[in-house]
C-alpha positions, 0 to 999 in steps of 0.5 A: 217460256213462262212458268204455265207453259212448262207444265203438263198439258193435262194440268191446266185444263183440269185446272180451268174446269174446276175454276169454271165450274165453281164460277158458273154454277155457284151464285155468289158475288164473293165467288164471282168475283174472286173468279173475275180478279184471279181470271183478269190476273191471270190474262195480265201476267199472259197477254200484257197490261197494254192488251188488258187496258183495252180489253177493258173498253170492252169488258166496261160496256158490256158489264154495265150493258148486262146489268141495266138490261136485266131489269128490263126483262125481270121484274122480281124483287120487293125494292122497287126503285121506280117505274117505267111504263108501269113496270116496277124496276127493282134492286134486285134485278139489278143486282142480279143482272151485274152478278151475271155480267160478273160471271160472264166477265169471269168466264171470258177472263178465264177462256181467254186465258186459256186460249193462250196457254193450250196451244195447238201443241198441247191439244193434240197431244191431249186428244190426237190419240183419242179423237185425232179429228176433233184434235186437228179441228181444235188446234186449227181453230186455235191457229186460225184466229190469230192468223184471221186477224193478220191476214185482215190487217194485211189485206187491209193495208194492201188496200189503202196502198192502192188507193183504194176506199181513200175518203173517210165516209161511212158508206166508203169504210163500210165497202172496204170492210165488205171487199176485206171479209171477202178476200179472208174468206176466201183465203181461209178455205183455201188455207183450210184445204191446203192444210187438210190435204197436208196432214192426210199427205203425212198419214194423220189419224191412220192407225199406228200414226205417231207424232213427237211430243216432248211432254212430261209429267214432273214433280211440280205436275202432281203437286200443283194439281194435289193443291188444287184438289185440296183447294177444290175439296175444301169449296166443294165440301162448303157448297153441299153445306150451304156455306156459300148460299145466296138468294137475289130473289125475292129479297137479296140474302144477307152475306153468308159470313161464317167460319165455314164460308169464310174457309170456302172464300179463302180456299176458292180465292188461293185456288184463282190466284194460284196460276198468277202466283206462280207466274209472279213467283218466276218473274220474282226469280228471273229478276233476282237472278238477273241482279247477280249477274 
């Protein structure tokens, strides 16, 4: 269990909404791309460097996708670069459309991030009681994909062990991946009544329904969430001054760099990289006592 792990279930997806608000809301390539590093930083220290090297081949195509289709459909701006088919193609819009794939890689970072340290644990504690159906929809949700992508793999394999769909052509491949959704399909409904029938056999969302929970709020709790507020408060304060304004049309603005804004930049910069600093933070110490034994 990492150091995010074993924090209060109520602690990281206040965290999460006030970095994606910011990140959303706020048209900065500075905040973006703050955003994307502490987001990408994040999912490194909880997935691996492996599953970050591929999902760059993801991440890769579909920044440079978003930031040359944008001009197709936008053109605003006073630099145009040149013309097709007599639209003007312009910096700007290009500008723009890779400050929207920044945000958009961020936004994912961060999801993805967060899809790994809520767990269907910490959801229904967080809603069982509240909202026990929208607790139990979440937290299978959560437990669906990666159980989706076994069983395809599964049935994948079980496949080409009997020699079925052998050859290497397309219209082969294709069929074989047609005959694999079908099977999950199937053997997804039949997983999801299964599960309901259980929880309504164990009495889930009847009133005076308990179920056991081994979470508490610490120390570390209040403080980590005491500094993220402050680290918000201070880039907060600094959007409602205008501090961080920035304009890609009709002409791209010059960068605010003042005293303030660079406070607002530092703030919101310590505020992405918190939960990786605290992750490397408890490797640092596993390692160091690792070393005196």
């Amino acid at each position: 269990m990492n150091a995010i792990d074993r924090l209060h279930p109520t602690v990281m997806p206040v965290y999460f909404l006030a970095i994606l608000l910011v990140a959303m809301f706020v048209s900065n390539p500075v905040i973006s791309l703050l955003a994307l590093l502490g987001g990408f930083l994040f999912c490194m220290t909880q997935c691996g460097l492996r599953e970050m090297r591929a999902e760059l081949k993801f991440y890769i195509p579909l920044f440079l996708l978003m930031a040359l289709t944008n001009p197709l459909f936008s053109h605003n701006g006073v630099t145009p670069l040149f013309f097709m088919n007599g639209n003007a193609v312009t910096l700007e819009a290009i500008t723009y459309g890779a400050a929207i794939a920044l945000m958009v890689l961020a936004v994912l970072s961060w999801g993805k991030g967060f899809g790994r340290v809520m767990t269907s644990d910490k959801l229904v504690y967080l809603f069982g009681k509240a909202a026990p159906q929208l607790a139990l929809m979440l937290s299978m949700s959560l437990r669906y994909i990666p159980m989706l992508r076994r069983q395809a793999k599964q049935i994948s394999r079980a496949q080409k062990v009997a020699g079925m769909y052998s050859t290497e052509s397309y219209f082969d491949r294709l069929r074989s991946t047609f005959r694999v959704i079908s099977a999950l399909i199937g053997w997804s409904l039949e997983q999801a009544v299964e599960t309901s029938r259980a929880m309504r056999a164990r009495g889930y969302g009847l009133k005076g329904h308990t179920s056991y929970s081994n979470y508490h709020f610490r120390r570390t709790d209040a403080l980590l969430l005491t500094l993220a507020a402050i680290l918000l408060a201070v880039v907060l304060v600094g959007i409602g001054m205008g501090a961080v304004d920035f304009a890609y049309y009709p002409a791209i603005s010059a960068l605010p760099h003042t005293a303030l804004s660079v406070a607002v930049y530092t703030a919101f910069g310590c505020l992405s990289l918190l939960p990786s600093c605290i992750e490397l933070g408890e490797q640092i110490r596993w390692n160091y006592y690792r070393s005196k034994i």
